[in-house]
N, C-alpha and C positions, 0 to 999 in steps of 0.2 A: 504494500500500500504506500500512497505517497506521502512522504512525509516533509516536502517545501512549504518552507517557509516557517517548520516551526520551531519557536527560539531556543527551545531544551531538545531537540534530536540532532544526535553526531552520531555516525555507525563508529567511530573510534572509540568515543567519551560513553555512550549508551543515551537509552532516552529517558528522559525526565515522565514523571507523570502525565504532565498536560499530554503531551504527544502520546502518550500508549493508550491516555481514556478517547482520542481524537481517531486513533487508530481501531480501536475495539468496540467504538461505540458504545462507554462506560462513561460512568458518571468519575469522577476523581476521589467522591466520597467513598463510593464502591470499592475502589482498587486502593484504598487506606484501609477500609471494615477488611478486607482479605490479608493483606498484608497483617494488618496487628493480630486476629485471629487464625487464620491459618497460614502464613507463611509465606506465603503466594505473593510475592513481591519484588522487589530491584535488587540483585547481589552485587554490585558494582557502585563504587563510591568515588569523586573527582577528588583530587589534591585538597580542592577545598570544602570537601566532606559531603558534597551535595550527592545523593543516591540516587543511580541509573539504573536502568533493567538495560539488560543484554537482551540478542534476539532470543535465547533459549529462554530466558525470563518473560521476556511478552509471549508467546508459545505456550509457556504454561498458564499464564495468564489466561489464555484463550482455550485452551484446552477445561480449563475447571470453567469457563464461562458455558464452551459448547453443551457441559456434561450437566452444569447445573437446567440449561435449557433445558434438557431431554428430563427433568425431573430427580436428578441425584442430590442427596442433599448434599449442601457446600463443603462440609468438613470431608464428606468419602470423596467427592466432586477434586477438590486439592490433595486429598492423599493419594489418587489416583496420578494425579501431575506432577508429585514429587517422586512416584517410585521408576518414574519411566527418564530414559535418556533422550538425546539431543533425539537421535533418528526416532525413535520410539514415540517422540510426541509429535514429529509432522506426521509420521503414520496415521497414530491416533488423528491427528486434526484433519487430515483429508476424511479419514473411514467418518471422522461426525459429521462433516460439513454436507460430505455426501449421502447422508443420513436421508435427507427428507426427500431426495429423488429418487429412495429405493420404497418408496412407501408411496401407497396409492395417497392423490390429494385430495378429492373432490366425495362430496360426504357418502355418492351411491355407490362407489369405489370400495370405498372406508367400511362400508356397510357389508358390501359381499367382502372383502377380506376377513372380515372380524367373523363371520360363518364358514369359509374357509378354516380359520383359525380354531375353531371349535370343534368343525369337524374332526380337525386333525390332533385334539387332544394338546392346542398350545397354546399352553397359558401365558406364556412370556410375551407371546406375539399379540394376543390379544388386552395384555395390560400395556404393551408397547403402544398400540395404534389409540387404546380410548385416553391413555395417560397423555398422548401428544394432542389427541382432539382436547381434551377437558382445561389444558394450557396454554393453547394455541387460539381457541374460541370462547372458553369461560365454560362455565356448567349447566348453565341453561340453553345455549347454542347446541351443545355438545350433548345436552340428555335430549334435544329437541331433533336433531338432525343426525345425528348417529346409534347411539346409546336405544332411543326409544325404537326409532324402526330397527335397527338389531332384531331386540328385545320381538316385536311384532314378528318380522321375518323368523324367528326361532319358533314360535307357535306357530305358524302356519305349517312349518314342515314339519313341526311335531304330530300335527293333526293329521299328516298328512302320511305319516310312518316315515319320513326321510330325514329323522332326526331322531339319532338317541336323550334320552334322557339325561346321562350321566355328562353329554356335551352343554347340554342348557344348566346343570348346576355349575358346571367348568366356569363357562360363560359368565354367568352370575360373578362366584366367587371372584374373577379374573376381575369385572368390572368393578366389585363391592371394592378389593385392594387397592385400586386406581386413585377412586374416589375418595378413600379415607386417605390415602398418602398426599392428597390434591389438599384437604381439611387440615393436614397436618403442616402446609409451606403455608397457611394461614392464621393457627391458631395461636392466640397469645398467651405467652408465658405467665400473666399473672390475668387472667379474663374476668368480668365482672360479672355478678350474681346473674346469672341466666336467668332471661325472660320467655323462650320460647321450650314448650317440652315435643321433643318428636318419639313416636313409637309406635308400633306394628300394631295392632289391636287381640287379644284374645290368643286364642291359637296360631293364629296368623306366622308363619316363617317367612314370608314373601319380604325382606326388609331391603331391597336392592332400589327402591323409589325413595326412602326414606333419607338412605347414606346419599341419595342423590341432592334431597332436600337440605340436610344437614351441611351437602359442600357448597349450595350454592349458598347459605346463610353464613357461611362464616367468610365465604370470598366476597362478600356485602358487609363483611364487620361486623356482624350478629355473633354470636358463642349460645346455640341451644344448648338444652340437655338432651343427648340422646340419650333414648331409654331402651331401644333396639327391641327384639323379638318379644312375642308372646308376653305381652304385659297384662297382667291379672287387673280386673277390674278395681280392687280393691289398694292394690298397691298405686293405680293412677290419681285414685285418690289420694291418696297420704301423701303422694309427692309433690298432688297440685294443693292439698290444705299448705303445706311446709312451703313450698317454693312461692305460690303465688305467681304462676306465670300470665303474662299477659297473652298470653298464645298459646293454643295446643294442638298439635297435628296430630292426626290419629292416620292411619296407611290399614286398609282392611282388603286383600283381596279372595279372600274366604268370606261367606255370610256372615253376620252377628245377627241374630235372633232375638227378637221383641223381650223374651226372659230375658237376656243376657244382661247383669247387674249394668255392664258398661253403658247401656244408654240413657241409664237412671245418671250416674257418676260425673256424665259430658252435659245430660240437661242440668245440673247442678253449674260446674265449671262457668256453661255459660254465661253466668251475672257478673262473674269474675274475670273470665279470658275472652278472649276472640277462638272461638272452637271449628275448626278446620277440620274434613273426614274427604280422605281421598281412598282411592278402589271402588271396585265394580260390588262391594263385600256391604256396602250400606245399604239400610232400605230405606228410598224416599217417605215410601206411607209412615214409618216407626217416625222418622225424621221429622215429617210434618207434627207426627204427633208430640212430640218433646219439644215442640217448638227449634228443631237445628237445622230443618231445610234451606236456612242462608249459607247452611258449613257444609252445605255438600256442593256447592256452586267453584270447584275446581279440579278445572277439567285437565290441565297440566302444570307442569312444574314452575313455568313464570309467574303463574295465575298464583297459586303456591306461596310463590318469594313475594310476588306484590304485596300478596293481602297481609303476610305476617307483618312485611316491613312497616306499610301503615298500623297497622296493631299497635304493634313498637313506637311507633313513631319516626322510621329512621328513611331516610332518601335511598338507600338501596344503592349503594355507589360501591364500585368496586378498586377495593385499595391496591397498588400496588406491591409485588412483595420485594422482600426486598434481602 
């Protein structure tokens, strides 16, 4: 890359920061947070003490840059650029640049890949391609235009016998790890008392909309409480008396039955939270009758994020990570 004109590059002397965040298209503040915490920074110093990176040091630079794209976290991201040499890391930096033109682009692509990939029993391939959608477009993009017609395409050919079973929990499982690793380059170290509770309803295991819901909340700056699988009617109470959330997502794609405590628990909730019931698993008539027919009016995941964010009160703005 060219580097005319700028006052801190000499390929003798090494280049100064300015020039390598100009080069990498990094901030300067960036390539100081890596240097002080992982090491990742200039090993050359001028006579009068001022510190350069060599070109093997902008390389590694760029190498923990490429890896942290693709989802590594930073510290394995730079351990990975510290254990390799000079030739070892233009390898590496070719094999990731050329990363994105060995992967389908275009989301119907994306789509038959990730059933290819399930077919064949690969789970790496398929955390690879929703892990780059879910980063690349956010999580409501990416459950809207990849993720859910997936999901759809796997039913069809399950009903159709051209799909094993054990390939759609693959699938699942493959996507659920995505999404919580996606939650995790989001969530803060010290987060404040959760307003929002998400959980599967009853017997319910289907919890793969849920972790969906869960990452697009927290990539908005939200921190729910997941509550994850099969939550007893009884315990959603004790957690909504305790927490007080202004939100509650319920995910049913199994029926709940007019007996079932839980519709007693969420018409309570109601005076308290904004009550939210997503899946095909509620019944309008029950709904109507507890007065919750407002909480079944979401029909996808954006629909989802909006309502909670008003609940909350929050603009829904998607923070950078950093």
């Amino acid at each position: 890359m060219p580097t005319t004109g700028a006052p801190d590059a000499d390929p003798e002397l090494g280049w100064g920061m300015g020039s390598v965040a100009a080069r990498l298209g990094m901030s300067a503040s960036t390539l100081r947070t890596w240097e002080r915490r992982y090491d990742v920074g200039p090993s050359r110093r001028t006579s009068g003490g001022h510190r350069r990176y060599t070109e093997a040091d902008i390389e590694r630079v760029q190498l923990t840059q490429l890896l942290i794209a693709r989802g590594a976290p930073a510290a394995d991201a730079a351990r990975v650029a510290h254990s390799l040499d000079d030739d070892g890391l233009a390898e590496a930096i070719d094999f990731e640049q050329g990363y994105a033109d060995r992967e389908p682009g275009r989301p119907s692509e994306i789509v038959g890949a990730l059933l290819e990939a399930a077919m064949a029993d690969d789970a790496r391939r398929i955390g690879r391609l929703v892990g780059d959608a879910v980063r690349s477009m956010g999580v409501v993009r990416a459950w809207t235009e990849i993720i859910s017609p997936t999901l759809v395409e796997i039913g069809r050919e399950w009903s159709a016998g051209r799909f094993r079973l054990e390939a759609e929990h693959l699938a699942s499982e493959a996507m659920i790890a995505e999404l919580r690793a996606h939650t995790r380059r989001f969530e803060d170290p010290d987060p404040p008392a959760p307003t929002v509770i998400l959980a599967s309803a009853g017997n319910d295991e289907h919890t793969l909309p849920v972790f969906g819901l869960e990452a697009a909340l927290v990539e908005s700056g939200i921190q729910p409480l997941m509550l994850g699988a099969r939550l007893p009617a009884e315990s959603l109470a004790s957690v909504a008396a305790r927490v007080r959330p202004e939100a509650i997502f319920m995910w049913a794609s199994m029926a709940c039955p007019q007996e079932e405590m839980l519709w007693d628990v969420l018409e309570r909730a109601r005076h308290d939270s904004a009550v939210l019931l997503g899946g095909p698993g509620w019944s309008h008539d029950i709904a109507r009758r507890k007065g919750l027919q407002d909480a079944l009016d979401v029909p996808d995941l954006g629909t989802a994020l909006g309502r909670i964010c008003a609940a909350v009160g929050h603009s829904g703005t998607y923070p950078p990570v950093t």
